[in-house]
N, C-alpha and C positions, 0 to 999 in steps of 0.2 A: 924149555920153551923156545921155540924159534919163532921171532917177528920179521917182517918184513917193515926195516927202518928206514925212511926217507929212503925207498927204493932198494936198498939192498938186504939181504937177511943177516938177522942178528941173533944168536944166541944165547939165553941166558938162563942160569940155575934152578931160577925160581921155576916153581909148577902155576904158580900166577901172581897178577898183577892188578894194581889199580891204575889209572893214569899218573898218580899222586907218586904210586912209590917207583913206578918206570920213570921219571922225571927226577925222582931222588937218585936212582941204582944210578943212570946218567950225568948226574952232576947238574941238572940243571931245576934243580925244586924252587930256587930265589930268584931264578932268570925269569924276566919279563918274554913266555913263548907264545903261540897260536898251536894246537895241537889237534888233527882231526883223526878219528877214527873207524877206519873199513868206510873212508870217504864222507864221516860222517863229523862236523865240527864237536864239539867236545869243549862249554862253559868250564873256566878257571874254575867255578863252585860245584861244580860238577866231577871235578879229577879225582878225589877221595872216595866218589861212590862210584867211576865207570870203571866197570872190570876191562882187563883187556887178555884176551882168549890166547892161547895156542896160534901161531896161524893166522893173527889179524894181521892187520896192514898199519903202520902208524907214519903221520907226519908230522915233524914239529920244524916250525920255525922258530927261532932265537928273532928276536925284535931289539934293535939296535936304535940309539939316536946317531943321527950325524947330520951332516952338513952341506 
């Protein structure tokens, strides 16, 4: 599967994905992110049920505190 990640293409093993477990493969399942998909935002209760295709498009921001 090749995605297009925060702009550049990324490759990965799987045949597919939920937002839940591209967020796991990533490292980032417990980070506090914003994640949209094929430009379309994508609800935290949401991740475990939106599939994500061959070919889509993904953005995630990481959400940081600071100062």
């Amino acid at each position: 599967m090749i995605l297009t990640l925060n702009g550049s293409p990324r490759s990965f093993e799987a045949d597919n994905f939920t937002v839940a477990t591209l967020l796991d493969a990533l490292g980032l399942a417990s980070k506090p992110v914003v994640v949209e998909l094929d430009r379309e935002p994508v609800f935290p209760a949401d991740y475990a049920a939106t599939d994500v295709r061959d070919g889509a498009s993904v953005e995630i921001v990481t959400i940081a505190a600071g100062g």
